[in-house]
Structure formats: C-alpha cells, structure tokens
N, C-alpha and C positions, 0 to 999 in steps of 0.2 A: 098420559105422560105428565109427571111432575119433574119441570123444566127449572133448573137454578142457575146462575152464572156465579162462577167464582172469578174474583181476579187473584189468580193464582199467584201467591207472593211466599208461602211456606213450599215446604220440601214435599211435604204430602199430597198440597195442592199440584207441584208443576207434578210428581208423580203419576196424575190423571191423566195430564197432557201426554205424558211421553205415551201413556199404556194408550189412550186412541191415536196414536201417532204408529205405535209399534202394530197396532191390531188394523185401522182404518186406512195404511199405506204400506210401512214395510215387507208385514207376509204378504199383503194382497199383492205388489207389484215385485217382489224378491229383492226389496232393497237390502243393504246389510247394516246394521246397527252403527259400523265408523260411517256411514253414508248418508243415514238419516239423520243424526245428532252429530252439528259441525260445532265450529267454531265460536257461532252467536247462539247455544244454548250455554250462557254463561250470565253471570250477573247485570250485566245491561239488557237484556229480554227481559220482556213483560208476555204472561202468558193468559188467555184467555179461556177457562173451562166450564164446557156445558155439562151438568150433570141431569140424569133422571132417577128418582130417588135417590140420590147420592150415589150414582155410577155414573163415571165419567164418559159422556157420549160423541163430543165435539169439543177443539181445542183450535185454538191456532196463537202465533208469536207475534211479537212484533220486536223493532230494535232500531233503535236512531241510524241514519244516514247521516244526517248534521243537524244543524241546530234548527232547521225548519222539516225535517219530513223525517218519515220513519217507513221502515220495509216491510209489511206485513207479509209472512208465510207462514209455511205448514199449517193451512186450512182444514181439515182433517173431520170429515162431520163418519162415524161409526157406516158400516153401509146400510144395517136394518133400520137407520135414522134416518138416511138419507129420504129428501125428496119431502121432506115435513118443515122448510123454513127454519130448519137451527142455523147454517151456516150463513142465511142472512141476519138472523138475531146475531150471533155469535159476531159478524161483524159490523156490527152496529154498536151493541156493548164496546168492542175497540176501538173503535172509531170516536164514543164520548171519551175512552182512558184516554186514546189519545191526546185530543184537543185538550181535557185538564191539564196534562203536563205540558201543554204549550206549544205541541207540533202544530202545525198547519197543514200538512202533504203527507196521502199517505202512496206508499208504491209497493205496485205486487207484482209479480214477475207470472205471469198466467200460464196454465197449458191452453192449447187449443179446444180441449172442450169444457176447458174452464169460463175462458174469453165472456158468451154472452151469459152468465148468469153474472161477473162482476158488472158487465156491462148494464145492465138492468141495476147493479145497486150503486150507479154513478163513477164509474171506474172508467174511463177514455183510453185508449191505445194511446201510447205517445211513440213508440217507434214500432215501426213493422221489422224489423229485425231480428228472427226469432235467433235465441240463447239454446245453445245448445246445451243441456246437462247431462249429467251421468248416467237420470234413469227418461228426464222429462225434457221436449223441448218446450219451450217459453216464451210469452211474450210480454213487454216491459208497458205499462198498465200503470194509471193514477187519477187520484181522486182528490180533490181540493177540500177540507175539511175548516174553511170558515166561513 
C-alpha cells in the first residue's frame, strides 16, 4: 500500500470523498444518495482523503458546531481497506486540520459498533442517549483536542 492523505479542498479532491462514501456506505448499507449527502456537504466542510496510489480509499468530513468544536462524520474507510489502521490515520490527519483552524472539541455521533475503536483513539461517551437516524443509531462521543 502506498498511503497519501489529501486535505481535500478542490472539486476533484472532495470527488474522492463522495466516491468512498458512495462505495464504503451507501450501496453497502442501501442508503440513497439525498440521504447520504445533506446539508453540511457544502462550503463550511473540510474533507479528509486517503488515497492508495492515488485511488481514493478512506474519507471522512468535518464542519463547525461553533466557534470551539467541530462534528466529524462520515468516517468511511473502503471495506478491502478496512482493518489496516487508515481510519485511525485518517483521524488523526483531522484531528491536526482541526486544531490548526483553532477548534479545540471534536464530536462524532458513533454507531454501536463504531463506540470502542473511537474509544481506543481518545473519544469519551458523553451521553448515553442513542440518536436515532434514518439508516444508523448513534451515540454522541468527544474528544478534547488541546
């Protein structure tokens, strides 16, 4: 594997993003395209892309809450990738864009058998409350980033 990180800021780049987004979630779980791509794939997301020889393999977003923390989803690691430590690089590359731009919190909204691998990269439960969404339930998760 030849591993790159883009911080995806052109059209080409977030491109990558969507296409492991469409391939690593949507077909796999029958989400529908208005359903995976809302409202915060817009000009305030920041996108992060893993490539292997310049094929887009892992991706995920991030997008301000307010002026101290930021939401990170759609974690999105390929499935023939999975299970090789990209989606801990991958958040870790976000985790430094983050704190450049001045956040300090970041918050991920977990499924259940997401929980302990954030948990292992510094991520705390902060309510037991699970979220119910459209495809996943969830639980609301953060990480203190100074």
């Amino acid at each position: 594997m030849e591993i790159n990180v883009i911080r995806a800021e052109e059209t080409w780049q977030r491109a990558g993003a969507y296409y492991v987004r469409i391939q690593g979630m949507a077909r796999q779980h029958g989400i529908t395209l208005r359903r995976e791509f809302d409202d915060h794939d817009g000009a305030a997301s920041r996108y992060i892309v893993l490539t292997d020889a310049d094929f887009p393999v892992a991706t995920c977003r991030f997008y301000p809450l307010d002026e101290n923390s930021v939401m990170i989803g759609r974690v999105v690691v390929l499935p023939e990738y999975r299970g090789k430590g990209l989606g801990k690089r991958m958040l870790e590359e976000a985790e430094s864009w983050i704190r450049e731009l001045g956040f300090a919190k970041a918050v991920v909204e977990s499924r259940d058998v997401a929980r302990g691998f954030y948990e292992k990269i510094g991520f705390s439960v902060t309510d037991c409350t699970v979220i119910h969404g459209d495809t996943f339930d969830c639980i609301s998760m953060e990480k203190a980033l100074t």
